[in-house]
VEXDREN-2710 file (C-alpha; in Angstrom, 1 decimal):
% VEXDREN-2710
k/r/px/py/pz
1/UNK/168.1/79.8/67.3
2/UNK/171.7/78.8/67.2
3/UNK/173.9/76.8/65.4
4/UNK/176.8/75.7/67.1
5/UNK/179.7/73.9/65.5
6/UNK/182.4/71.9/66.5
7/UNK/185.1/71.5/63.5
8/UNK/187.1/68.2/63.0
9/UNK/187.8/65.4/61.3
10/UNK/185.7/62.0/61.3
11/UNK/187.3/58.9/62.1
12/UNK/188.6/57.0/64.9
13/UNK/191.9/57.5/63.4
14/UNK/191.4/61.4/64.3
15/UNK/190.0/61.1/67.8
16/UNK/191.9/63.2/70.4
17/UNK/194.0/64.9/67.6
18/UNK/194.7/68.8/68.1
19/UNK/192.9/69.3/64.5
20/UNK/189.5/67.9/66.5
21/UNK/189.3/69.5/69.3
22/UNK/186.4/71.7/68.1
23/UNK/184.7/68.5/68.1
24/UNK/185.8/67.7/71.9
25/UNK/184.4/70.9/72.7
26/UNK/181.2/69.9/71.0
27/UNK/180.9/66.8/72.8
28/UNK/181.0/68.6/75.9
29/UNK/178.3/70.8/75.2
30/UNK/176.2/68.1/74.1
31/UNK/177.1/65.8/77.6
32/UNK/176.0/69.2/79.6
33/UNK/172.9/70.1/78.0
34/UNK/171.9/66.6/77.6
35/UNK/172.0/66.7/74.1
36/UNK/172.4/63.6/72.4
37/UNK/173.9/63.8/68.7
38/UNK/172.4/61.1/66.7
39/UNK/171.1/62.6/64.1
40/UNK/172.7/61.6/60.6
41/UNK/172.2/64.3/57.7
42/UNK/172.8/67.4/56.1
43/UNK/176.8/65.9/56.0
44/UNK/176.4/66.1/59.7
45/UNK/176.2/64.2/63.0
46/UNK/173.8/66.9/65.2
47/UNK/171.0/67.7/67.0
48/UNK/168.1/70.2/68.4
49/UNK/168.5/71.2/72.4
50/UNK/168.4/73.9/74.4
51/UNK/170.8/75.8/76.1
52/UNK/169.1/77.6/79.3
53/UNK/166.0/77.3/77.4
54/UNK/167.3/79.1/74.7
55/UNK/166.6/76.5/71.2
56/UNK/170.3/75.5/69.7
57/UNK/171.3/73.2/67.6
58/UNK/174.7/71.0/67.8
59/UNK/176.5/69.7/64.7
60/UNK/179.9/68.1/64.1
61/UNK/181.0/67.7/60.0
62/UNK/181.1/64.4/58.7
63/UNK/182.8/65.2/55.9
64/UNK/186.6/66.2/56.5
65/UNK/188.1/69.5/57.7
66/UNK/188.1/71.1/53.9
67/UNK/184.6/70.4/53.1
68/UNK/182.9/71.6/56.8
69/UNK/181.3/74.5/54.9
70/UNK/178.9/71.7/53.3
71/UNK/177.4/70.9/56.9
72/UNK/177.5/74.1/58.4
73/UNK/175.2/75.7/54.9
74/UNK/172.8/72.6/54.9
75/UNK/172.0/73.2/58.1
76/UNK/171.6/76.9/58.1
77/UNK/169.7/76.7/55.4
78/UNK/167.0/73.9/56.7
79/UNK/166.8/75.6/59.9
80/UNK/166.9/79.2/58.7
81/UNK/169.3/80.0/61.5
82/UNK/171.1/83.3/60.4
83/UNK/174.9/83.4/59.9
84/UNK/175.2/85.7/62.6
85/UNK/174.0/83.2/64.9
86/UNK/176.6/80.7/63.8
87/UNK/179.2/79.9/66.0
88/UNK/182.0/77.6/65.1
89/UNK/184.4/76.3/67.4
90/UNK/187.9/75.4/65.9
91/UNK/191.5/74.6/66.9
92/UNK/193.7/77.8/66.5
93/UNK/197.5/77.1/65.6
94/UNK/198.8/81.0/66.3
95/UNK/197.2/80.9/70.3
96/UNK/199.4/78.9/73.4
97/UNK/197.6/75.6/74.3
98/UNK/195.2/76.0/76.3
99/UNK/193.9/79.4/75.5
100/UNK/190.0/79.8/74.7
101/UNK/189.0/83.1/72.8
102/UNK/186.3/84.4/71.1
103/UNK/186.3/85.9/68.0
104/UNK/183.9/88.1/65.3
105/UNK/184.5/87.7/61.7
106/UNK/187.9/87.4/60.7
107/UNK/189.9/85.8/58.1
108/UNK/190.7/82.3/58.1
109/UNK/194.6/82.2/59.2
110/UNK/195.0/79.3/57.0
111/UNK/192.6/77.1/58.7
112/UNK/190.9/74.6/56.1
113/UNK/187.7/74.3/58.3
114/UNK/187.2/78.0/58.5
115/UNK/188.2/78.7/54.9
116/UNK/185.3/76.2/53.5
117/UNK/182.6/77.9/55.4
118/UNK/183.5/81.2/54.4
119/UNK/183.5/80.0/51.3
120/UNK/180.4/78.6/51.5
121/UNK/178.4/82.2/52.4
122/UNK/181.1/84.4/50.9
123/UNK/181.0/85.9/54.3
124/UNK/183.1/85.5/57.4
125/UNK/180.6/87.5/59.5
126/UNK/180.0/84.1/62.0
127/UNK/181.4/83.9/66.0
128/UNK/184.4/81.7/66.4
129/UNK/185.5/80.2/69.4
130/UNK/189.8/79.5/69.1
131/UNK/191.0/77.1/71.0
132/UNK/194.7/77.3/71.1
133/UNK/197.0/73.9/70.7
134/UNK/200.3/75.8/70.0
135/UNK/202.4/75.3/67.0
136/UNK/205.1/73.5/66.1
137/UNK/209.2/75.3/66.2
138/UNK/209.1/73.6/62.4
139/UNK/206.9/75.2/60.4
140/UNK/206.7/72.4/57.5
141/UNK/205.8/69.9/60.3
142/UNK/202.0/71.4/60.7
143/UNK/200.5/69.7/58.9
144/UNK/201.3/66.4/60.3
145/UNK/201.3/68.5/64.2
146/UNK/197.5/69.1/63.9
147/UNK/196.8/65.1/63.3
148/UNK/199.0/64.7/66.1
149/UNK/197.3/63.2/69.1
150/UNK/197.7/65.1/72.5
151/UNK/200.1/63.7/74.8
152/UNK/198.8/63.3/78.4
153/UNK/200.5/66.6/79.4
154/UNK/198.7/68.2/76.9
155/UNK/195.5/66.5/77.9
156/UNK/195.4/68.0/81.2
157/UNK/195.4/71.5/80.2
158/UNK/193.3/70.8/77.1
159/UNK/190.3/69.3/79.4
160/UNK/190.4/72.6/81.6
161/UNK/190.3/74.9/78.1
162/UNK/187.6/72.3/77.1
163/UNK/185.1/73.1/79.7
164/UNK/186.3/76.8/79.7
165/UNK/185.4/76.7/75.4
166/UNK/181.9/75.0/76.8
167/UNK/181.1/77.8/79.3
168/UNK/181.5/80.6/76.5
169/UNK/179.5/79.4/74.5
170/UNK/176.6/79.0/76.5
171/UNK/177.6/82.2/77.2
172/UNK/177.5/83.8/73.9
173/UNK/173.9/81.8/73.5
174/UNK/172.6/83.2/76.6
175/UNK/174.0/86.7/76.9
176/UNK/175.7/87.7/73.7
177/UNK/179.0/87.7/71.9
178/UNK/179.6/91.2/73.6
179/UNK/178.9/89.8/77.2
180/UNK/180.2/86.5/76.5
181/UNK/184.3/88.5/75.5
182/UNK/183.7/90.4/78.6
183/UNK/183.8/87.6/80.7
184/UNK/185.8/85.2/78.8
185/UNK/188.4/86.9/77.1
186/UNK/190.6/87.2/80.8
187/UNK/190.6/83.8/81.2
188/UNK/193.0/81.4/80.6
189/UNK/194.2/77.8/81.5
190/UNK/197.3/80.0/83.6
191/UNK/195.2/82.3/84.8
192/UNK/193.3/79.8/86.2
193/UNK/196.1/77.8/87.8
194/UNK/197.0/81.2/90.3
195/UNK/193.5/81.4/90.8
196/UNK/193.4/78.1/92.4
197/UNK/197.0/78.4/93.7
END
């Protein structure tokens, strides 16, 4: 089984916000494999599907961005899901908007999310999946850049790296991290455009 996180804050007042777009991601997942997230516990909103048949589960933090690794070990723990079958999905401040890449291990490169979970397990050895949303010329504006909201611009590009983010990791659930980088890792939202052009 497989544990799939999207990381974000809850709120309406963080809806559509760079910082949530792990949770956009998760959405998407959930809409495709029909998998409704109603479930309220473990600090979490989720749910038990499957993904080609293969069992997952689906799970979005309730509690904010600094306290995800609550969720994430509640759940692993009930479930007995391994960490290595963890895969969290996060916004990723040092990649161009609109980049998807996956990831093994790692540090946390400052992200709050990332560095609660790894807290949590005293491990980082979990798949990521980094979307990019770009970073601001003013590095003391970041903060307040990841609550920013996309612009519609932005939006365009970000729903195209959205469904790209959903396809890898069904990918990584049905075929492997290994497989899942191999097909993945070329692709991009530019990429994409001359393939189409």
């Amino acid at each position: 089984m497989y544990l799939i996180i999207g990381l974000g804050n809850p709120g309406s007042r963080y809806r559509n916000t760079r910082h949530n777009i792990g949770f956009m991601v998760l959405e998407q997942i959930a809409t495709r494999w029909e998998i409704e997230l109603k479930q309220k516990s473990f600090d979490a909103l989720w749910n038990r599907g499957k993904i080609n048949g293969i069992n997952v589960i689906l799970a979005m933090p309730q509690t904010y961005m600094n306290l995800s690794g609550n969720a994430v070990r509640k759940l692993l723990a009930f479930f007995k899901v391994d960490l290595s079958n963890l895969i969290v999905i996060h916004d990723d401040l040092d990649l161009p908007l609109g980049t998807v890449r996956l990831k093994s291990g790692g540090g946390d490169a400052g992200h709050k999310g990332l560095k609660s979970i790894i807290a949590s397990f005293g491990s980082a050895d979990f798949m990521r999946v980094r979307m990019g949303i770009g970073k601001p010329s003013d590095k003391s504006r970041v903060e307040s850049y990841v609550l920013e909201k996309f612009n519609s611009e932005e939006l365009d590009v970000i729903e195209q790296s959205i469904k790209l983010a959903s396809d890898a990791a069904a990918e990584i659930v049905n075929s492997g991290m290994q497989q899942a980088m191999a097909k993945h890792h070329t692709k991009n939202i530019s990429n994409l455009k001359k393939e189409d052009g």
